[in-house]
C-alpha positions in Angstrom: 13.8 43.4 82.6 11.9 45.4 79.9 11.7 45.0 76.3 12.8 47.9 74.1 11.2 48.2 70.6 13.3 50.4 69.0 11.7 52.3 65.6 12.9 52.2 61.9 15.4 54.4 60.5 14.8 55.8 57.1 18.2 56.7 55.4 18.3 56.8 51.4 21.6 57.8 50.7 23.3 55.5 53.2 27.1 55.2 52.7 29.5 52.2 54.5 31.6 50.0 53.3 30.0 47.7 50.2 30.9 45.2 47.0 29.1 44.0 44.4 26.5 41.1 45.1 27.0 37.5 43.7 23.8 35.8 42.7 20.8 34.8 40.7 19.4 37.0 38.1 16.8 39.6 39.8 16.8 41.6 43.0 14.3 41.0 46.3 14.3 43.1 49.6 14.7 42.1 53.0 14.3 44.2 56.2 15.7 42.9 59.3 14.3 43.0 62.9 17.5 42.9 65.7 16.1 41.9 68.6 17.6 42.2 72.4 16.9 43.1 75.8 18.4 45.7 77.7 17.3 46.3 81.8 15.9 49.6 82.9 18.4 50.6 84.8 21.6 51.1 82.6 19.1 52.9 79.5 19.7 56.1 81.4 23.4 56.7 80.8 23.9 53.8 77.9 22.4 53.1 74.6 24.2 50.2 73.3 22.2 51.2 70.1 24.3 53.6 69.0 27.3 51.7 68.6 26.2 49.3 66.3 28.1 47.0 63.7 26.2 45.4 61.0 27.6 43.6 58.0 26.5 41.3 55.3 28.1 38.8 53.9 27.7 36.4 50.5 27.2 32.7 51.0 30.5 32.3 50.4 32.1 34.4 53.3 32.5 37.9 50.8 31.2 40.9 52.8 29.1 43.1 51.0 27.6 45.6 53.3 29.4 47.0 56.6 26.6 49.7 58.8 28.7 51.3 61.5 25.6 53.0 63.1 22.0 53.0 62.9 22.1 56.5 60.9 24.1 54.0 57.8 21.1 51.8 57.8 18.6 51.9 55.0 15.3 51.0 55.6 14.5 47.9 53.4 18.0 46.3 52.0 17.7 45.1 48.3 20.2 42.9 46.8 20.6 40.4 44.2 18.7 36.9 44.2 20.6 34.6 46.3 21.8 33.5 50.0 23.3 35.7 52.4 24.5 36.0 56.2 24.4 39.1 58.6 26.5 39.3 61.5 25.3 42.3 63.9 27.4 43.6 67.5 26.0 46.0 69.4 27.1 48.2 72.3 30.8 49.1 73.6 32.5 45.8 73.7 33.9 46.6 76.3 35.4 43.1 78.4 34.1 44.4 81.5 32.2 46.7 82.5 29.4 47.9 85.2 26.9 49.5 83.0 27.8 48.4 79.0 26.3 45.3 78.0 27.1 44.0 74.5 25.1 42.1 71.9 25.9 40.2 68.9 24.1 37.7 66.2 24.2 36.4 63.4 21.6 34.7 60.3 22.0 33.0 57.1 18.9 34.5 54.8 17.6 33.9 51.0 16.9 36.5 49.3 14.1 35.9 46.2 13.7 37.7 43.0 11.0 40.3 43.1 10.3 39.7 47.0 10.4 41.3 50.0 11.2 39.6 52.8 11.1 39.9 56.9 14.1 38.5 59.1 14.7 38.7 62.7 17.7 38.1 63.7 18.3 37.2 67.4 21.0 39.1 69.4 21.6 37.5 72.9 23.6 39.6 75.3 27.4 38.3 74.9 28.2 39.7 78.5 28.8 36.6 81.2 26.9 38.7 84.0 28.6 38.2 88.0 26.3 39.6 90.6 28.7 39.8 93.9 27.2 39.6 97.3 28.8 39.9 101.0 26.9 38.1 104.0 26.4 39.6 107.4 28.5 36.9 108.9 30.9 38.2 106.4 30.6 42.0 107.3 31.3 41.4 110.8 34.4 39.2 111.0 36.2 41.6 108.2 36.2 45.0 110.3 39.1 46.5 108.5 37.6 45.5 105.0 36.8 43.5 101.8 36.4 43.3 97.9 36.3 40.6 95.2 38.0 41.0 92.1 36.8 39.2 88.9 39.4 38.8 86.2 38.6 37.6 82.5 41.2 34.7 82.7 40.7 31.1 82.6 42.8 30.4 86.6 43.3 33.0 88.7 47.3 33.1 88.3 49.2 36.4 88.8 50.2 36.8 85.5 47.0 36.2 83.6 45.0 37.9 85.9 47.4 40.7 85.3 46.4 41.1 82.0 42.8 40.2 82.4 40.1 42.7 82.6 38.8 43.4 86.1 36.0 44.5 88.1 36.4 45.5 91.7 33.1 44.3 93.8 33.0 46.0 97.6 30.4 45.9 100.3 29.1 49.4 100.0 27.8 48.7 96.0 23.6 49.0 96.2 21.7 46.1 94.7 21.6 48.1 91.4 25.1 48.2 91.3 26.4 45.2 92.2 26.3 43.0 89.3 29.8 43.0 86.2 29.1 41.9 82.8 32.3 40.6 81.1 33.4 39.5 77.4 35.8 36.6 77.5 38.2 36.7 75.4 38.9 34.3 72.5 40.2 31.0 73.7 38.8 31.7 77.9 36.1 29.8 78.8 36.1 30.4 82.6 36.2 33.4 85.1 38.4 34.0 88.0 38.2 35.6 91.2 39.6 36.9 94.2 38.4 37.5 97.7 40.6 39.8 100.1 39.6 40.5 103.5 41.2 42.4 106.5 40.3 41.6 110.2 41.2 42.7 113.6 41.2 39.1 114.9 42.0 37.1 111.6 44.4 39.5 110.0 44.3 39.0 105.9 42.5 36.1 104.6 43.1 35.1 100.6 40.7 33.2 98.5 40.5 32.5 94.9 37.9 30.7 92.8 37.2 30.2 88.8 33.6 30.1 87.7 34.1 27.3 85.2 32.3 27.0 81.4 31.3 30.8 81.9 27.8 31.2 79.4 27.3 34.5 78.2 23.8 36.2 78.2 24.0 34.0 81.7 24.3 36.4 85.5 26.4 33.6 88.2 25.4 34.8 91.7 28.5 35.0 94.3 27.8 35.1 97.7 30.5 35.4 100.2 30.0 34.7 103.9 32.2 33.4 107.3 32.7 30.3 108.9 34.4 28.4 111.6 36.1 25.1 110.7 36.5 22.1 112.9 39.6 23.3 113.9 38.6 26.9 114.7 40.2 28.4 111.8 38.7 31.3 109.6 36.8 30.1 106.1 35.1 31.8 103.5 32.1 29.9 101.2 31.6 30.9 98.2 27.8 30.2 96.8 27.6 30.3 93.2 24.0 30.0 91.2 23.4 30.9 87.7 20.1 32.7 86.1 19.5 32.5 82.7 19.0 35.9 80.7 18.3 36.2 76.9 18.5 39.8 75.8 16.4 40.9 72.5 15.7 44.2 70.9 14.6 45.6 67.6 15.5 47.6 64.4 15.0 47.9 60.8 17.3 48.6 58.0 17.1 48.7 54.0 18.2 50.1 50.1 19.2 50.6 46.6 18.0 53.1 44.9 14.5 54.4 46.7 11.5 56.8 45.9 9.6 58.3 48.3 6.4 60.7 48.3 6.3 64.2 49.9 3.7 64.6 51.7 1.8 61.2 50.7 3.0 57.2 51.2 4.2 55.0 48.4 1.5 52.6 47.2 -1.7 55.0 48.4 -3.9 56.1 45.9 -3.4 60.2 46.1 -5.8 62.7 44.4 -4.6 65.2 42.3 -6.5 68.7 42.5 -4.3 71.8 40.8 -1.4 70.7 42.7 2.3 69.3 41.9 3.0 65.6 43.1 6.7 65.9 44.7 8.8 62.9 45.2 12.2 61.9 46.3 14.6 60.0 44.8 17.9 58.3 46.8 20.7 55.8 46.5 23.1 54.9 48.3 25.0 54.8 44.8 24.7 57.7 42.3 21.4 57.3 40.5 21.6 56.4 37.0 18.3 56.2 35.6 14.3 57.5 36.7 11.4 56.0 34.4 7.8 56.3 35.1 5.0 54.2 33.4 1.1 54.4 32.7 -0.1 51.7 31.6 1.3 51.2 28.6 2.7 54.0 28.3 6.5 54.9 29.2 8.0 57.9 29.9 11.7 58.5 30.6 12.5 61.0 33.3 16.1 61.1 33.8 19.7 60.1 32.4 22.6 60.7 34.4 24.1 61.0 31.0 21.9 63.6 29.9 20.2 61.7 26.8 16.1 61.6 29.2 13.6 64.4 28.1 11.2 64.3 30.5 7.9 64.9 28.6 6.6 68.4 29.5 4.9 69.3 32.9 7.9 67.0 34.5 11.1 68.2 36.4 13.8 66.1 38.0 16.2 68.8 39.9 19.3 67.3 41.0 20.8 67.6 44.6 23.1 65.6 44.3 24.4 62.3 42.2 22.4 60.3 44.9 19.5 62.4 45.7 17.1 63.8 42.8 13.6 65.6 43.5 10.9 64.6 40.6 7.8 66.3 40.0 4.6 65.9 38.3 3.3 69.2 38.0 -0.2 70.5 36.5 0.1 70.3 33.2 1.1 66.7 32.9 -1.5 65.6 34.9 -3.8 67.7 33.4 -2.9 65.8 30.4 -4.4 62.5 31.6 -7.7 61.2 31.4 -10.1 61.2 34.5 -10.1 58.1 36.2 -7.4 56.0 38.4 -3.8 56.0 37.2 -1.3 53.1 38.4 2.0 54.8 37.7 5.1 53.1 39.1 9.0 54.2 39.1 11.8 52.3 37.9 15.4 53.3 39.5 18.6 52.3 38.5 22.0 53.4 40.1 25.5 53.6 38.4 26.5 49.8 39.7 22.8 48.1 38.3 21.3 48.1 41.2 17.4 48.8 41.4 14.5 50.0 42.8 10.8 50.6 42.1 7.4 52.8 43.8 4.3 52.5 42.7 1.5 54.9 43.3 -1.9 55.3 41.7 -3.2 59.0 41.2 -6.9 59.8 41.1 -7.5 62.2 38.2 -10.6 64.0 38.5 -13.6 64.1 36.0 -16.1 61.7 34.5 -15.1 58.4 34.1 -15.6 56.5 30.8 -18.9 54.2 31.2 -18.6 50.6 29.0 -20.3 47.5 29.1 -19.0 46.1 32.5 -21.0 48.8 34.1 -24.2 48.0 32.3 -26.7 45.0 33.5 -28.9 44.3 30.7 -30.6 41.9 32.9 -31.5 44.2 35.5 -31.6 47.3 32.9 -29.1 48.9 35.8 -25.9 51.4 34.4 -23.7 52.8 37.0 -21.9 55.8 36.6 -18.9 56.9 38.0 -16.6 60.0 38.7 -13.1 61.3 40.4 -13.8 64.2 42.8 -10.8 65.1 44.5 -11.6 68.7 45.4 -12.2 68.5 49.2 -14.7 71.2 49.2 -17.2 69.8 47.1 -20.6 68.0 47.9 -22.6 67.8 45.3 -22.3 65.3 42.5 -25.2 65.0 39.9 -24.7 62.4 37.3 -27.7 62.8 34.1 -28.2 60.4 31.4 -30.5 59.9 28.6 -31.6 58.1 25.6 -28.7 59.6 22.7 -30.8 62.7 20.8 -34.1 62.3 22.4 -36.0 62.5 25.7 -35.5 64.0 28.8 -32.7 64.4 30.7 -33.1 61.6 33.9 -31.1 62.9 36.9 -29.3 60.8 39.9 -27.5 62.0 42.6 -23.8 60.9 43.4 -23.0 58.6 46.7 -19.3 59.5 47.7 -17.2 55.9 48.0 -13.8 55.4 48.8 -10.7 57.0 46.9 -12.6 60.4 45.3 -14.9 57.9 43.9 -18.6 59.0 43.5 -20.9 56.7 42.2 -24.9 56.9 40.3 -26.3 53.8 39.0 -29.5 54.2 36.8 -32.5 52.1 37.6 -35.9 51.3 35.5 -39.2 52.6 36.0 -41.9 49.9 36.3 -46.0 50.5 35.7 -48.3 48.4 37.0 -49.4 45.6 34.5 -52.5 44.1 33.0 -53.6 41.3 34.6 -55.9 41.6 37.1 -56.4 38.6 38.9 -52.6 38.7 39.6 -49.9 40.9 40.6 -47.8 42.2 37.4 -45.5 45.2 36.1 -44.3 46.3 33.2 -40.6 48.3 32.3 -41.3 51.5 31.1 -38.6 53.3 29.1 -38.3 56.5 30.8 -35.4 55.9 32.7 -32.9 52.1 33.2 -30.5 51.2 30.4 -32.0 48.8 27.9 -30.1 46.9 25.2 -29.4 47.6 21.7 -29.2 51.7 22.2 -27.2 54.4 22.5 -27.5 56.4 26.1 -25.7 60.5 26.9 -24.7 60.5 29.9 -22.3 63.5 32.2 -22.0 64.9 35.3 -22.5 67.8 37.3 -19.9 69.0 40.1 -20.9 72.1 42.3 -22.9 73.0 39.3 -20.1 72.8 36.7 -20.7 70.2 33.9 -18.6 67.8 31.9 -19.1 67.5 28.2 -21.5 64.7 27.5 -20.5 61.2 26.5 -21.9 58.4 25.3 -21.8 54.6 25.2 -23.7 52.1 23.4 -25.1 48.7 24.9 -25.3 45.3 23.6 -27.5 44.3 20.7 -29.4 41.8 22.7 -29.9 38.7 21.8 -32.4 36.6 19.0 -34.6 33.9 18.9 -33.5 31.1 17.8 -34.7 30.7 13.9 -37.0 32.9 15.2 -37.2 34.1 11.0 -38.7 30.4 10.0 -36.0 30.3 7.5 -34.4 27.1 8.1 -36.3 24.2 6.2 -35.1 21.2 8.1 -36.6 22.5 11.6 -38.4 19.9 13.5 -41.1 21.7 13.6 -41.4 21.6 10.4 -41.3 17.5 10.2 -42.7 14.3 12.3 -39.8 14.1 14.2 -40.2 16.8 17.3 -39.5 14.1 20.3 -35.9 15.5 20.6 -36.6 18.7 19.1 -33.4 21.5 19.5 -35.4 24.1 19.9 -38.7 24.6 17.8 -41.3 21.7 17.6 -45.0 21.1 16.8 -47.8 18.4 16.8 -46.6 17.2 13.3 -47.7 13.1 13.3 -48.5 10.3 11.6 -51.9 11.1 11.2 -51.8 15.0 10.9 -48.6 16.0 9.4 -49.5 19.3 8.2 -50.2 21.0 12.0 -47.0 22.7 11.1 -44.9 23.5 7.7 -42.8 25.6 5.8 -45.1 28.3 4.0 -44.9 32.2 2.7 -47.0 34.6 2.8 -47.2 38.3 2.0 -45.5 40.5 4.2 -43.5 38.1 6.0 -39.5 38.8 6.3 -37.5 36.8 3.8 -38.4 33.8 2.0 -40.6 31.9 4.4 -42.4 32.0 7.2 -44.0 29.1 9.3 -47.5 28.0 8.3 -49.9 26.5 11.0 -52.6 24.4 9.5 -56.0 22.8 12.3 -56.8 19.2 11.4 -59.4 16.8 12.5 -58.1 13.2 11.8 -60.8 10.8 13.3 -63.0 13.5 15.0 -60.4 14.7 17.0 -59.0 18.4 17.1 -55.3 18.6 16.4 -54.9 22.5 16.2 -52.3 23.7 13.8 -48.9 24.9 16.4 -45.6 26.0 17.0 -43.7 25.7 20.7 -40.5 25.8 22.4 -40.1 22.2 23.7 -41.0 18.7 22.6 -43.7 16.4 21.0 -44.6 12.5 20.9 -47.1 10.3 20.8 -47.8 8.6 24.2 -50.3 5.1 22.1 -52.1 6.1 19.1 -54.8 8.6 20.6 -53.0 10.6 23.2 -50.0 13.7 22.5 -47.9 14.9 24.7 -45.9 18.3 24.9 -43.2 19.2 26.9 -42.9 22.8 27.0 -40.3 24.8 27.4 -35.8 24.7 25.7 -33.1 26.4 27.5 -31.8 29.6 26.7 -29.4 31.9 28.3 -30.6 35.1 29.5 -28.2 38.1 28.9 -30.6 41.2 28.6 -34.2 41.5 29.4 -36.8 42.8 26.9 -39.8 44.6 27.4 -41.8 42.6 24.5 -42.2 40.1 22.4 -42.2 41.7 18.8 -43.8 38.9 15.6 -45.4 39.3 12.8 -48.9 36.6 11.9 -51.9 36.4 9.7 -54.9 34.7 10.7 -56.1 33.5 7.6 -58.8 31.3 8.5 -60.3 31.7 11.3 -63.8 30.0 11.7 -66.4 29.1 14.7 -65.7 25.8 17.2 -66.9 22.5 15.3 -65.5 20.2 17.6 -65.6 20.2 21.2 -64.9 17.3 23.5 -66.5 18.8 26.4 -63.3 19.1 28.7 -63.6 21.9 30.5 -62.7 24.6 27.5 -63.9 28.3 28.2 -65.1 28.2 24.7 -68.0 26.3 23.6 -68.9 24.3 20.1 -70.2 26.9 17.8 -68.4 30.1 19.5 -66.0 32.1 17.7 -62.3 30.4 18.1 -59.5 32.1 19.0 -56.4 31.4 17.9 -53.1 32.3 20.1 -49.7 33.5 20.3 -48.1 33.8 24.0 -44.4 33.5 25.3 -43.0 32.9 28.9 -39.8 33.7 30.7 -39.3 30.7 33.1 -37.1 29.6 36.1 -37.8 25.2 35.8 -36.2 22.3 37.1 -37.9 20.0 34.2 -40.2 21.1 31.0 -44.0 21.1 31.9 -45.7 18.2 30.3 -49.5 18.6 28.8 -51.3 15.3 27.6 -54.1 15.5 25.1 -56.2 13.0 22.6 -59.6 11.0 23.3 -59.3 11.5 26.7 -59.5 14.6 29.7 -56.2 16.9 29.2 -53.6 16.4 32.1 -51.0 19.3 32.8 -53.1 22.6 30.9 -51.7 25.6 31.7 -51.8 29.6 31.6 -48.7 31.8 32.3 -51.4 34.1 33.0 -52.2 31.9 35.7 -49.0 33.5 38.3 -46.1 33.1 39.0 -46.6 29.5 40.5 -49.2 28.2 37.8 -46.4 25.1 37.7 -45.0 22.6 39.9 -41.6 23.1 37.7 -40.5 26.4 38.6 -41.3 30.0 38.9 -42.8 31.9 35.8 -41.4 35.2 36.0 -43.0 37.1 32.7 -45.6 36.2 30.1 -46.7 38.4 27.2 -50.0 37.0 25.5 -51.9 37.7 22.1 -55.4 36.1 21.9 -56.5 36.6 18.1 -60.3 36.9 18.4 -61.6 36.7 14.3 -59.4 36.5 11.2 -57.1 39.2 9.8 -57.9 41.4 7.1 -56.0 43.1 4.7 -53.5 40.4 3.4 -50.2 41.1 4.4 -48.8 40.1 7.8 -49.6 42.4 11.1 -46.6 43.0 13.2 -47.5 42.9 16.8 -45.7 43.6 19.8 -46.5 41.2 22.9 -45.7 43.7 26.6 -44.3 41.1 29.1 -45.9 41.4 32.1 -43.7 40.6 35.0 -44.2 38.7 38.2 -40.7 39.4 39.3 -38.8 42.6 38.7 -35.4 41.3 40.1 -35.3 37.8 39.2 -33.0 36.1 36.6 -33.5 32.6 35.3 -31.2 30.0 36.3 -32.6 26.6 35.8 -32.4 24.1 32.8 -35.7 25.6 30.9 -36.2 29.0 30.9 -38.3 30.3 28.0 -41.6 29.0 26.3 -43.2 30.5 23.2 -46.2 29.1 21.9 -48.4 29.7 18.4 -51.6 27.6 18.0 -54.7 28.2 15.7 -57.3 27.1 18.5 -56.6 28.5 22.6 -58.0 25.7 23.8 -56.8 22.9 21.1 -55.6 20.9 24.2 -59.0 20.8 25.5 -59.7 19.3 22.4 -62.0 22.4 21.7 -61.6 24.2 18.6 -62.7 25.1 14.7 -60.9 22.3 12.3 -59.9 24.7 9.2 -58.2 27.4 11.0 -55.2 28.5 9.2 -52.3 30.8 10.4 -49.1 32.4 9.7 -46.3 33.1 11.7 -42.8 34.7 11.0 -39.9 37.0 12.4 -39.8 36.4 16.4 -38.1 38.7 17.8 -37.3 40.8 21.3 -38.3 44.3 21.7 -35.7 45.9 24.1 
């Protein structure tokens, strides 16, 4: 026995028997699978494919669809929201026959609103299969002749069986031949038959039998042979066994109203390159309706009532009421912008029914570049373009800074779907520290925040105008202007500072205040005063992070506040005056690189940081625990990773009495990575390098405004 799989049938303008549908508001497709068997041996001269019956039915018994052959059968059947039943026969019907077997089935199915569904639908052969067979013992003692009739009738009586169908089984059938399929009729449940035999010696022997509770899709095995009785008389045993046969095959069938592309499949993405997009339209009703949308835009295509314009570059030519040709040609797609286009279709017929294709249409050109495409972080910008023009192969995408500079040129990788991508990258230098590793972004070429970029794009040497697209702003410091008077920096109270905090205390509570000076931006600016309370250095200062007193003699700072990284700069850009800026006059001794009597330094530094925790530093009568340098690498801490510093060591006091703006590089450990953990930035101020070393001069003055990132 073989299993056929037979292909689906595409029909759109199917005709048949049909009623309106009863059911819930909305429409959902369904495509069936029929499934039977069929032996080898009968395929040659019969196809019980193509005499096919298929009808569907409402829940409620109404039938709604009637298929007489596989050439009526659409492809995927829409109807309205609800339940259904399909009843399918296939093959002759014929009651009896040697060669036609018959198949029937039947489902209940849901359909859902806006769904398409999948049922198979299980056809078992209806035929009750007899396989005759004569023994030798048989063939010998009936010399003149045999045959066994089956009849489709409940006892094998004269007058039924004369109105039964028959099949006539005789000795010289082949073992391909042998076997009868039969369809009982309604109200029989049994088979009869009939053995005749002629013989020299016996004369005619008679014998009659019923196969009882006949099953279809079942083959009952008769085998006649000869026997003596007791007595000497002739006999004839019948051996009956049964072998259980399901029967399965497959099809598909569908529609309401249905589009279709010429040349290209519904739901692919096609490109379009100076040629006309063709599709077909079909119902098995006459069409009433064709709309195409864009996004949001919606254009009306046709109007079996004549009222559509379709918008220029469009035709619909009519074949017929059921069958309508669209086309997109040239100048409407010309019309749209490059880039991928998800147009679908929306088909009505003249009785409400449905139907909808999608298809998205690759427009070539250069594709608009925005702020998904950009990475501030990484200072990446991909571009992208549609090339649907099979013969070309080289793409060149250029960008620049909008106005100025050169013109920085990348060449396109092909993707998938006429997509060809370019992504810009930065250009690092190699930075200024020499005991470790470090680089530096130059601008030349990566996408920075806060400006304007050209960019277009070069196809076998032809070139699209030039476009442009701005980046974000970036992002600010927090009160990085010094503005806001009731900063804790600015008090005694820095042990849960937000953001900005200093060495303010109960014995020096002027390390950091609110101030102005000359050249500063706005009205104030942040004014960092050294003190020496006891003999001990308390160096005026302003950091990211936290202070407290740990017992009267010893500070403690916890660098380091959260902040969320969206674009990277290149620098730290502030504006200070040191105003006092004298030599060392105390010095502890703890291990300062500067010595008592030196020239101080004062400094101004900021770190990008990956850390679990903020660092802590201790400081007061005692050695310093924790002192750090971002200079140090990129593991100078336990925390976390530093991945950029910029310093600014101020090495004698400023002249000229207005406030010097000064841009900090960041030198970078890491040119990929991004901070992630709970403390990520450190900026620092302090009028003495080394003031947690206790090492430093005690009337240093400086100020200190207008933090800011240089992108």
């Amino acid at each position: 026995m073989h299993h056929i799989c037979l292909p689906a049938l595409l029909l759109l303008a199917a005709g048949g028997c049909q009623t309106d549908e009863a059911g819930t508001e909305g429409t959902g497709s369904v495509r069936f699978r029929i499934e039977m068997n069929e032996q080898t041996a009968t395929r040659a001269t019969y196809d019980p494919m193509e005499e096919m019956l298929i009808r569907i039915y409402k829940a409620d018994g109404g039938l709604i669809r009637r298929y007489e052959s596989l050439a009526e059968m659409p492809e995927n059947l829409l109807l309205v929201a609800g339940n259904y039943r399909i009843a399918v026969d296939a093959g002759s019907q014929n009651p009896a026959s040697w060669s036609e077997r018959s198949y029937r089935g039947e489902k209940d199915f849901a359909i859902a609103a806006l769904q398409q569904t999948t049922e198979e639908v299980l056809c078992p052969s209806i035929n009750t299969g007899v396989q005759v067979t004569f023994d030798n013992s048989a063939s010998q003692q009936f010399d003149q002749g045999m045959h066994v009739d089956v009849y489709t009738c409940d006892q094998p009586e004269p007058t039924a069986m004369a109105d039964a169908a028959t099949l006539r089984f005789t000795p010289d059938l082949t073992e391909d031949q042998n076997t009868g399929y039969f369809i009982l009729p309604e109200g029989v449940s049994n088979l009869s038959w009939k053995f005749e035999g002629a013989s020299s010696s016996l004369g005619t022997v008679t014998k009659t039998g019923v196969i009882e509770q006949a099953a279809p899709a079942t083959i009952y095995k008769l085998k006649f042979q000869y026997s003596k009785t007791p007595n000497g008389s002739a006999s004839i045993t019948v051996q009956v066994e049964t072998e259980a046969e399901e029967h399965q095959d497959n099809i598909l069938f569908s529609p309401q109203p249905t589009i279709s592309g010429n040349g290209f499949a519904m739901g692919s993405t096609v490109g379009f390159n100076r040629q006309d997009l063709v599709f077909n339209v079909s119902s098995v009703r006459s069409l009433a309706t064709i709309t195409l949308t864009d996004g949001a835009q919606r254009y009306p295509l046709y109007d079996a009532s004549g009222s559509a314009t379709a918008p220029e570059g469009i035709v619909c030519t009519p074949k017929d009421e059921n069958n309508i040709t669209v086309t997109l040609g040239s100048t409407f797609l010309q019309g749209l912008s490059a880039g991928f286009h998800d147009v679908a279709f929306e088909l009505t017929d003249a009785n409400g029914g449905n139907g909808t294709g999608e298809l998205r249409i690759a427009i070539p050109g250069l594709i608009e570049t925005t702020a998904a495409d950009c990475d501030l972080w990484q200072n990446t910008a991909t571009f992208r373009a549609i090339v649907t023009d099979p013969a070309a192969s080289e793409v060149l995408f250029s960008y620049r800074t909008a106005g100025s500079g050169s013109w920085q040129q990348i060449a396109g990788v092909k993707g998938s779907d006429f997509t060809y991508t370019a992504t810009a990258t930065p250009s690092w230098s190699a930075g200024s520290n020499t005991s470790h590793t470090t680089y530096r972004l130059d601008k030349q070429s990566g996408i920075f925040a806060n400006t304007t970029y050209e960019y277009k794009v070069s196809i076998q040497g032809a070139e699209s105008d030039v476009r442009q697209f701005a980046t974000a702003a970036g992002q600010s410091i927090p009160d990085g202007n010094m503005e806001n008077s009731a900063l804790s920096c600015f008090t005694t109270s820095n042990a849960s500072a937000p953001f900005w905090a200093s060495g303010n205390n109960s014995f020096a509570s002027s390390l950091c205040s609110q101030g102005s000076y000359t050249g500063m931006g706005g009205a104030h600016c942040a004014k960092l005063a050294a003190a020496a309370p006891v003999g001990i250095l308390a160096a005026g200062n302003l950091m990211s992070g936290l202070f407290y007193k740990d017992g009267l003699t010893k500070g403690v700072v916890e660098f380091g506040q959260p902040y969320a990284w969206q674009a990277r700069p290149t620098a730290l850009r502030v504006k200070y005056y040191a105003e006092a800026l004298g030599t060392i006059d105390v010095d502890k001794g703890y291990g300062a690189p500067l010595k008592s009597g030196e020239q101080d330094q004062a400094r101004i530094y900021v770190a990008i940081v990956d850390w679990n925790t903020r660092h802590k530093v201790t400081s007061g009568t005692s050695a310093p625990t924790g002192t750090w340098d971002p200079m140090n690498g990129a593991d100078a801490v336990a925390e976390g990773k530093i991945i950029a510093y910029g310093s600014l060591f101020i090495k004698q006091a400023s002249s000229g009495g207005s406030m010097i703006t000064v841009d900090l590089p960041l030198e970078f450990y890491d040119k990929t990575a991004k901070p992630s953990g709970s403390y990520t930035l450190v900026l620092s101020a302090a009028t003495s390098a080394y003031g947690d070393f206790m090492t430093g001069c005690s009337t240093n003055v400086m100020y200190v405004d207008d933090l800011e990132w240089v992108y």
